[in-house]
Each structure stands twice: as C-alpha cells, then as structure tokens.
C-alpha positions as CSV (number, residue, x, y, z in Angstrom):
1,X,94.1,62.0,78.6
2,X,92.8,64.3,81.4
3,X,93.6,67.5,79.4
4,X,91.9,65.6,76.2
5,X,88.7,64.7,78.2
6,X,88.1,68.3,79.7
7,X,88.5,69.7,76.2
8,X,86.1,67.7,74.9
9,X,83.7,67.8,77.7
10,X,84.0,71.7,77.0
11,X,83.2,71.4,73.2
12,X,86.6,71.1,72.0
13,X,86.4,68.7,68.5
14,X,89.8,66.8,67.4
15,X,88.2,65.5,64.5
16,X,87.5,69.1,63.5
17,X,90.3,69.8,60.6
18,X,90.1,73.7,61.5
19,X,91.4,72.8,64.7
20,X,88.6,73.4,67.1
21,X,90.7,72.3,70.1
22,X,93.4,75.0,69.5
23,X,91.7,77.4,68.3
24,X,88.8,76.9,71.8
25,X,91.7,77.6,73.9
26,X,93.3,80.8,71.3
27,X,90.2,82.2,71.5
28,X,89.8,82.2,75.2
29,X,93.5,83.9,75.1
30,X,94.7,80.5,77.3
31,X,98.5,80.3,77.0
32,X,98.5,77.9,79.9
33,X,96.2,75.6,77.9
34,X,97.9,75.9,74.8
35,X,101.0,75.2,76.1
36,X,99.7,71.8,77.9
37,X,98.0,71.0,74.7
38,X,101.3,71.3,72.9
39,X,103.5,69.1,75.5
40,X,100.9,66.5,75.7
41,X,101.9,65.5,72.5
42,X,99.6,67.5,69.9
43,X,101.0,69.0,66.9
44,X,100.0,71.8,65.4
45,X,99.9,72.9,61.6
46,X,98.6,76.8,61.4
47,X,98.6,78.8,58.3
48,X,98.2,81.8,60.6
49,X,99.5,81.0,63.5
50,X,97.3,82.8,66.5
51,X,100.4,84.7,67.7
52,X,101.0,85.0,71.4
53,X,102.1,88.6,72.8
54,X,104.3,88.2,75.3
55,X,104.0,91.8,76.4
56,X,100.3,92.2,76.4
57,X,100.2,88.6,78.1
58,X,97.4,87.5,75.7
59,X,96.9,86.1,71.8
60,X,96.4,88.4,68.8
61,X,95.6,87.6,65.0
62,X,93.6,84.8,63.3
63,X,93.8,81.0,63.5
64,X,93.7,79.0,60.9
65,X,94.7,75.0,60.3
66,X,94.7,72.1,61.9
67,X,95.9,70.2,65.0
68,X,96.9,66.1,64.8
69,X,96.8,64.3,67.8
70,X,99.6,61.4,68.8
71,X,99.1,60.6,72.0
C-alpha cells in the first residue's frame, strides 16, 4: 500500500482505464518503479507495451491500455 499511496499522492489515477499509474512512471523512464508496481501485485494489459531498453537503460515507444489492481 506504500507504493500505492505515493503514486497517488504524486497524481497517479488507478481508476484511470489508460493506465495513468503505469504510464506516470513509463513516462518518467522509472524501471525501478515499474518493476515494484508490477511485483506488488498490479497487472498490466498494454496494446503497446512502453518497451524498456536494456542498453540505453531507459523506456522507448508509446503506452497504451490499462492496469488492474489486486492487491
């Protein structure tokens, strides 16, 4: 729930069916972030997955879809 409050308190949405969470933390090129987001139990459902460049260290491409909460 910490990771969950801090989103929100930084203007993360999970009601937001684009995603806002996700993409808040793609956008800002945050692989730590994602990451925790993803082993705290979210699951996400991209069209266009924002796809992470291992080389470059950092995100490239669009996001698009959703992410579903069960926690």
């Amino acid at each position: 729930m910490e990771l969950v409050n801090w989103l929100l308190g930084n203007g993360a949405d999970f009601t937001d069916p684009e995603g806002r969470a996700f993409e808040y933390a793609c956008a800002r090129n945050n692989y730590d972030l994602v990451k925790k987001i993803m082993d705290s139990g979210f699951r996400v459902n991209a069209s266009n997955f924002k796809k992470f460049d291992e080389s470059r260290n950092r995100f490239s491409g669009l996001v698009s879809g959703s992410i579903d909460a069960n926690i």
